[in-house]
C-alpha positions as semicolon CSV with decimal commas, in nm:
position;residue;x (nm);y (nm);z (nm)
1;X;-2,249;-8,569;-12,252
2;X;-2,316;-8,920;-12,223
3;X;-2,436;-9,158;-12,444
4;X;-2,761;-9,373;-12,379
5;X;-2,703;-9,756;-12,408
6;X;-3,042;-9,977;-12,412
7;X;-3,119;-10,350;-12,486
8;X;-3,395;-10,545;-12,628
9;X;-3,464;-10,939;-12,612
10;X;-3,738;-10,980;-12,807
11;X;-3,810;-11,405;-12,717
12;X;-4,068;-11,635;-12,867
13;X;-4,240;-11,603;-12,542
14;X;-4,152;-11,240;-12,347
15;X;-4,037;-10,942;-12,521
16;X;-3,788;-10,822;-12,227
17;X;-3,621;-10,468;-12,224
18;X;-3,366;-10,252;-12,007
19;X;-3,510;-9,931;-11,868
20;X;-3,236;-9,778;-11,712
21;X;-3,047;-9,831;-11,409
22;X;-3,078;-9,759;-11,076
23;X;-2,718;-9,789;-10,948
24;X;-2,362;-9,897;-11,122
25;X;-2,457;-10,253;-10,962
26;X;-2,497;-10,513;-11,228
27;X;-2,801;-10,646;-11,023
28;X;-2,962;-10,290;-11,025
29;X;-3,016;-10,246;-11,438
30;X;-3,412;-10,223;-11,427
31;X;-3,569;-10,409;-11,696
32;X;-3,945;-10,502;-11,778
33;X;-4,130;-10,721;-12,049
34;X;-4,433;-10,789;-12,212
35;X;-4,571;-11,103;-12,412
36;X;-4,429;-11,145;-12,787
37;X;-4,769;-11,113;-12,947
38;X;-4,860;-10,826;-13,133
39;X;-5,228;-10,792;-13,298
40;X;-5,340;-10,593;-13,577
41;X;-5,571;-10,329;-13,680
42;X;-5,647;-10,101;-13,992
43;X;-5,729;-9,785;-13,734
44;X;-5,506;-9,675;-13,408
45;X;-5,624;-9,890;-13,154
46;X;-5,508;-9,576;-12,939
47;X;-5,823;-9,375;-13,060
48;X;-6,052;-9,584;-12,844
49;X;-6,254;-9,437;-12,558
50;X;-6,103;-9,413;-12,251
51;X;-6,290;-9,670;-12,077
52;X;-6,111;-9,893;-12,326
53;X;-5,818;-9,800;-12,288
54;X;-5,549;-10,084;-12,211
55;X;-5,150;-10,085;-12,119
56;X;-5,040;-10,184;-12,472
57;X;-4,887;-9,879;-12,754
58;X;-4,978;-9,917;-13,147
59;X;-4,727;-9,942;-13,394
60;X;-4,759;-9,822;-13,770
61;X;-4,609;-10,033;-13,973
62;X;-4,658;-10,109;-14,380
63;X;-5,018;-9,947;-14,343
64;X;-5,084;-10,109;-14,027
65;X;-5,106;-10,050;-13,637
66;X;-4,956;-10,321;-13,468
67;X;-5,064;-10,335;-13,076
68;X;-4,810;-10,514;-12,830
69;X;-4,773;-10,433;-12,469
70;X;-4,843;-10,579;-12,116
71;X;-5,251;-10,647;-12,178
72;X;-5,196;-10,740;-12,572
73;X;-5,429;-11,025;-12,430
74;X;-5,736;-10,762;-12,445
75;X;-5,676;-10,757;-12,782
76;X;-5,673;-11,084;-12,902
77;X;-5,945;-11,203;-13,086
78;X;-6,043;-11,588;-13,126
79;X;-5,721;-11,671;-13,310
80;X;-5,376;-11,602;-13,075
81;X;-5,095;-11,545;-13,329
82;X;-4,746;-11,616;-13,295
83;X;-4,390;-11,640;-13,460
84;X;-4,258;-11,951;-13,348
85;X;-4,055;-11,963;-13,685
86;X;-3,714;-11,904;-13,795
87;X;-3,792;-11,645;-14,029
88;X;-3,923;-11,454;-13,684
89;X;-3,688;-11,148;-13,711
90;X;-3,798;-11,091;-14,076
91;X;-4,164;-11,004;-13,958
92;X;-4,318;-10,643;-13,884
93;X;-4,456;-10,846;-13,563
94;X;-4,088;-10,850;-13,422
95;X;-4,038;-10,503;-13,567
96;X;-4,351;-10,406;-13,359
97;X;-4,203;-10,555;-13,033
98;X;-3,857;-10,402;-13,058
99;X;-4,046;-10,105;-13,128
100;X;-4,292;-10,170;-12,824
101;X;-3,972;-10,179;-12,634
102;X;-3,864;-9,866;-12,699
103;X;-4,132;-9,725;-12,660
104;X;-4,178;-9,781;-12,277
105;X;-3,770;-9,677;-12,254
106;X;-3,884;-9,351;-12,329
107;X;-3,577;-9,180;-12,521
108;X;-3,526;-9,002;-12,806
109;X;-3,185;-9,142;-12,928
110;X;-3,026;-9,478;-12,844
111;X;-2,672;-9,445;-12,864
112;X;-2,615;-9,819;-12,904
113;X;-2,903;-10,096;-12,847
114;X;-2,804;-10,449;-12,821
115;X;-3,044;-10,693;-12,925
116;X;-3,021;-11,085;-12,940
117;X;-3,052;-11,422;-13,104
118;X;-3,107;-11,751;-13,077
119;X;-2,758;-11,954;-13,074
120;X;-2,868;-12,165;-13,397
121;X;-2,959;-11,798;-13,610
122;X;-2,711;-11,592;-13,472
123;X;-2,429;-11,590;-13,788
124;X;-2,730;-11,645;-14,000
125;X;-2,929;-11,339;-13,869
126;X;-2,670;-11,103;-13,672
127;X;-2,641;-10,869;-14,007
128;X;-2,993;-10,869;-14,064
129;X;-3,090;-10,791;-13,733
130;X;-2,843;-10,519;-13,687
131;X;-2,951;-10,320;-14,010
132;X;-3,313;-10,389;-13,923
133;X;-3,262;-10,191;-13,591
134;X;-3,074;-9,947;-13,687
135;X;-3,188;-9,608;-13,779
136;X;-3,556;-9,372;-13,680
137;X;-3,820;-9,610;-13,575
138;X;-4,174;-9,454;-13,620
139;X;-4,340;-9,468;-13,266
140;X;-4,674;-9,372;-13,392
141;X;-4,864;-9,065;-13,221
142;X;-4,556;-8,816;-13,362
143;X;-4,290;-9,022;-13,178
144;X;-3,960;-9,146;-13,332
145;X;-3,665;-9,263;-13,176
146;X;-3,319;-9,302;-13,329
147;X;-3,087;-9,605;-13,291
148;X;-2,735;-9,500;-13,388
149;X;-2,623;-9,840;-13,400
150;X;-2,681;-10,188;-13,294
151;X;-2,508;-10,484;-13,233
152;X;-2,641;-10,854;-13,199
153;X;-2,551;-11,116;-12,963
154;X;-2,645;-11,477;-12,937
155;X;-2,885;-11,478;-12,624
156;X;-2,665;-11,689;-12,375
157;X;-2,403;-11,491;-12,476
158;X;-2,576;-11,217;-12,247
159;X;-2,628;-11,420;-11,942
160;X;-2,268;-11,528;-12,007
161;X;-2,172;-11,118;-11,907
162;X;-2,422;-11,063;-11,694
163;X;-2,290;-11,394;-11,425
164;X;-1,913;-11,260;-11,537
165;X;-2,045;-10,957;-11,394
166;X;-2,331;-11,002;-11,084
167;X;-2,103;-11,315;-10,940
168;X;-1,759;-11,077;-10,981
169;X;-1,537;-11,338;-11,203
170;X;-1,403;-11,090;-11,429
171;X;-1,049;-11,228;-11,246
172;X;-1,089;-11,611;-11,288
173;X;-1,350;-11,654;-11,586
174;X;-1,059;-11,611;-11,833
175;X;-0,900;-11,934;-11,746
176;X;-1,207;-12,158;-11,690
177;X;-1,477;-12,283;-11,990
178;X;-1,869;-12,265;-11,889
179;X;-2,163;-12,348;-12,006
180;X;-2,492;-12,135;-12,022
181;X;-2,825;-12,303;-12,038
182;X;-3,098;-12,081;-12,147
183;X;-3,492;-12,278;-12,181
184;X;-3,693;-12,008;-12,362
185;X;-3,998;-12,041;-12,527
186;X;-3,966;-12,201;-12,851
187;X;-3,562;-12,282;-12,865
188;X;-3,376;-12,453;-12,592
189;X;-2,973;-12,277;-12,603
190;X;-2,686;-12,399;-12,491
191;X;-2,346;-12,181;-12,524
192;X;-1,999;-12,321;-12,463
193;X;-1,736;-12,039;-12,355
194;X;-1,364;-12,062;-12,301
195;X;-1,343;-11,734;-12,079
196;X;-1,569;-11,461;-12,278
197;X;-1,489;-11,646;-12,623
198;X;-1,769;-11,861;-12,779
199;X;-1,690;-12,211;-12,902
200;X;-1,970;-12,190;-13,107
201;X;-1,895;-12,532;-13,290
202;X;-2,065;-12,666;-12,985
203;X;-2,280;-12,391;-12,904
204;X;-2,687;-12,496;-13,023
205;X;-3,004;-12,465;-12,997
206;X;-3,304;-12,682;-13,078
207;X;-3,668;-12,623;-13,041
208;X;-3,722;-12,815;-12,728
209;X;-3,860;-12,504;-12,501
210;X;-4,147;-12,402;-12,266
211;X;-4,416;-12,410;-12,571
212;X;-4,355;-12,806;-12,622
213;X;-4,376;-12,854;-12,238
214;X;-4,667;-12,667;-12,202
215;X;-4,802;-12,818;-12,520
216;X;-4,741;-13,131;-12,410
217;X;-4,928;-13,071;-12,095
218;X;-5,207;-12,930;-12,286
219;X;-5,303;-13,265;-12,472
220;X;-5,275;-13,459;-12,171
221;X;-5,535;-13,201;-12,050
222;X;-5,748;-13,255;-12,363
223;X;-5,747;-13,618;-12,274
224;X;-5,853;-13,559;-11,964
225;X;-6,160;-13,352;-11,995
226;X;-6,198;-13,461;-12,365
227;X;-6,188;-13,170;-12,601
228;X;-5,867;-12,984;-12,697
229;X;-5,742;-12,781;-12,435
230;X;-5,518;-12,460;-12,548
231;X;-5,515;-12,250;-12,305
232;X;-5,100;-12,252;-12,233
233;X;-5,081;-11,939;-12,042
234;X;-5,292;-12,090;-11,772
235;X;-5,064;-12,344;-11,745
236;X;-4,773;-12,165;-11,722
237;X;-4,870;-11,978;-11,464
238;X;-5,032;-12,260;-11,268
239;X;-4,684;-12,402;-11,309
240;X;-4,504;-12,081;-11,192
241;X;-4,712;-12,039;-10,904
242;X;-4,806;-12,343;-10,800
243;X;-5,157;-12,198;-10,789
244;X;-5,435;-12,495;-10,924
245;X;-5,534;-12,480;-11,287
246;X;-5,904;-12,412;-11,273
247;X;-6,075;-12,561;-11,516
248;X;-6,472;-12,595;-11,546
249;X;-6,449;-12,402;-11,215
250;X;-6,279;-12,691;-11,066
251;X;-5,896;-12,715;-10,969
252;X;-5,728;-12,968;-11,254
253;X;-5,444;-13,101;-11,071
254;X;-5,147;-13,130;-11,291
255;X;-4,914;-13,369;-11,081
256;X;-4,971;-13,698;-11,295
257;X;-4,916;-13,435;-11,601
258;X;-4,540;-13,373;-11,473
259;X;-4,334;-13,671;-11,582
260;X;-4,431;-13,603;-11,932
261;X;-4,350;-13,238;-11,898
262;X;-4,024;-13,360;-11,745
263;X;-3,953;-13,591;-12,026
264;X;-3,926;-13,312;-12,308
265;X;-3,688;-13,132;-12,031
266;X;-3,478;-13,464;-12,058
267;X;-3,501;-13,440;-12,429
268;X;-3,390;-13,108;-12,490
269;X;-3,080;-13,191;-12,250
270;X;-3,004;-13,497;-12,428
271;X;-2,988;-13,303;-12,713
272;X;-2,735;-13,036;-12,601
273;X;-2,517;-13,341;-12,441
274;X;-2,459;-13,525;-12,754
275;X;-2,239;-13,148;-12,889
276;X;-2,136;-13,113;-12,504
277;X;-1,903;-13,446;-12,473
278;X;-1,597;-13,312;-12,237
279;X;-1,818;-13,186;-11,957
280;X;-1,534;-13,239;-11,689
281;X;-1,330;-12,961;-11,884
282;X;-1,649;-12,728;-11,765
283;X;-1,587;-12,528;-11,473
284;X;-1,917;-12,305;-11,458
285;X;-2,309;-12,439;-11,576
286;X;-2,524;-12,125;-11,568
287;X;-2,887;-12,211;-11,604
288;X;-3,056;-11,890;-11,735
289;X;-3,405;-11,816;-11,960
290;X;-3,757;-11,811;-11,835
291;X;-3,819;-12,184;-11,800
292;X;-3,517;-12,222;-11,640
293;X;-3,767;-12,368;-11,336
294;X;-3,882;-12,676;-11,532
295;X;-3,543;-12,775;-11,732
296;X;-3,324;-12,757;-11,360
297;X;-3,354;-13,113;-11,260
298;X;-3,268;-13,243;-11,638
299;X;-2,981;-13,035;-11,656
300;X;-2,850;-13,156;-11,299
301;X;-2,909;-13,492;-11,407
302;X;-2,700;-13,426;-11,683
303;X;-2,404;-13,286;-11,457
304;X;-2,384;-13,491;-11,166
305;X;-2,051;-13,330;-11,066
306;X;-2,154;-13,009;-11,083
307;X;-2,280;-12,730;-10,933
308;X;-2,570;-12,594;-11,132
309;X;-2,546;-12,192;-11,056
310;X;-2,902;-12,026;-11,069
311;X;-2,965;-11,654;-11,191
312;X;-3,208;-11,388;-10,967
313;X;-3,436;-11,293;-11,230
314;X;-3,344;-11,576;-11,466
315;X;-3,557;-11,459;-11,714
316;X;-3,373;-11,102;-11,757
317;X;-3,041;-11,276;-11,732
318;X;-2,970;-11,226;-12,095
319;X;-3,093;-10,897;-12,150
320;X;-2,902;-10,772;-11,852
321;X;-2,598;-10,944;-12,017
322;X;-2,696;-10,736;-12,308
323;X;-2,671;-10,382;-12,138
324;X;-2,326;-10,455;-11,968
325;X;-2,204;-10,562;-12,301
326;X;-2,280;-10,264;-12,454
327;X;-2,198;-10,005;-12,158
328;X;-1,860;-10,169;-12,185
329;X;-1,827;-10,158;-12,571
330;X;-1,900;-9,748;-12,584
331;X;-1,642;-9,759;-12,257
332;X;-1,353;-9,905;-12,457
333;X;-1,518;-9,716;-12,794
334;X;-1,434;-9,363;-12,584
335;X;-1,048;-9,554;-12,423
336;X;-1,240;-9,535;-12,092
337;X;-1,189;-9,865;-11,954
338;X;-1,189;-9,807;-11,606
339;X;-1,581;-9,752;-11,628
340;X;-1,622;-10,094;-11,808
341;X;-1,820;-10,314;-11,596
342;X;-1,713;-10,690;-11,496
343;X;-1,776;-10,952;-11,790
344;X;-1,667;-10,712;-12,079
345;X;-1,802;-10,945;-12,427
């Protein structure tokens, strides 16, 4: 019989999760997300008429239902919470996520779930995390699921497998040292590899990601109009899409608003180049991570001589990563390594 494998990013920004897969190609692991905000009530939000009913699940947790899913944002209430902390993974709001997750996989038992970190928290926060997902996770409505065992990996360290993997260079990527990129939300994460091994003495993150751009952005806006402006989701989109920001009913263009997006891009790169010194020793930069779109022309900047190698689905890079990992770690569990995939961690 064989044994599920599932994976779970829970970000600062998007909670992003592996369904299942639709072929043995590394391209074809189906994955989803929802925002990392969970909201709380004292009574099952999933008691509600039916004509309130919204895509989101309820989570009980320490006497609490937490709600998280894809419209959390009918939920919200004047104040939007969220973990941008360190002490993130310690909350029953990431509990709620990872449980949210699971959730939509719809399984019983998880054989092995990988799950990820940022590159500064990782040795800090791999044990934690590992016992904190491990074991029967209350669903709510009667549900449980049980994970068997988990194992933690610094986020790049996924999109690391998953290009070893999608781009075939389980032959060469041995011999040659990369560099993965990965702009999320809160932390900007760089990961320095010799083959699949982590030099992790200049492997970092700082908190240079798509919340200070977008916060950034945001004052300029209040400037602008002349009240604070927080709506950063409009942004982000606008910014995504290239669809105008409406704002008073009227189309805010956000074009003399760039260079000082661009400029904590610039920062977060200088950052990551003052622990990445011997960049001609690189052979591969990966940019990864769901702002990958905003940090690309800092990061070429930074490597002149290089080709900068974009991800489809950049944002699912690591969580992809994630599920190869851990279809190859039962593979070479059971001595079956012939079904390990490309990019083995």
């Amino acid at each position: 019989m064989s044994k599920t494998v599932r994976a779970i990013d829970v970000g600062f920004g998007q909670t992003k999760f592996v369904l299942g897969r639709t072929s043995g190609d590394a391209a074809e692991i189906k994955c989803a997300s929802f925002p990392s905000l969970a909201y709380t009530s004292a009574r099952d939000p999933g008691t509600r008429p039916s004509g309130e009913r919204r895509r989101t699940v309820a989570l009980p947790i320490e006497g609490l239902f937490y709600e998280v899913g894809p419209d959390v944002h009918l939920a919200a209430d004047t104040f939007r919470a969220t973990q941008l902390h360190d002490q993130f993974v310690g909350t029953p709001e990431y509990l709620a996520l990872a449980r949210g997750a699971m959730t939509y996989m719809k399984v019983d038992v998880i054989d092995l779930l990988v799950v990820g970190l940022p590159v500064s928290s990782f040795q800090a926060r791999r044990a934690q995390l590992e016992r904190l997902m491990t074991g029967v996770h209350d669903l709510g409505g009667g549900r449980h699921v049980e994970v068997r065992r988990a194992v933690a990996l610094a986020q790049p360290q996924g999109a690391l497998v998953y290009y070893t993997a999608a781009y075939h260079k389980s032959r060469t990527i041995g011999q040659e040292q990369s560099l993965i990129v990965d702009p999320g939300s809160r932390t900007f994460d760089w990961l320095v590899s010799r083959g699949m091994r982590l030099v992790l003495k200049v492997s970092n993150s700082v908190n240079r990601g798509m919340s200070d751009i977008l916060k950034t952005i945001a004052q300029e806006i209040g400037s602008d109009i002349g009240r604070p402006y927080s709506d950063l989701p409009a942004i982000d989109a606008a910014l995504r899409t290239g669809k105008p920001l409406l704002i008073y009913q009227k189309p805010h263009d956000l074009t003399a608003l760039l260079p000082a997006a661009r400029a904590v891009a610039r920062g977060a790169v200088s950052s990551m180049m003052e622990w990445v010194t011997e960049d001609y020793s690189i052979q591969n930069v990966v940019l990864v991570g769901g702002g990958a779109f905003m940090y690309k022309d800092a990061v070429k900047a930074a490597f002149p001589n290089h080709q900068i190698q974009g991800i489809r689905d950049p944002m699912f890079a690591n969580v992809r990563g994630f599920q190869i990992a851990g279809e190859n770690l039962l593979a070479l569990d059971s001595g079956d390594t012939e079904s390990a995939d490309d990019g083995q961690g």
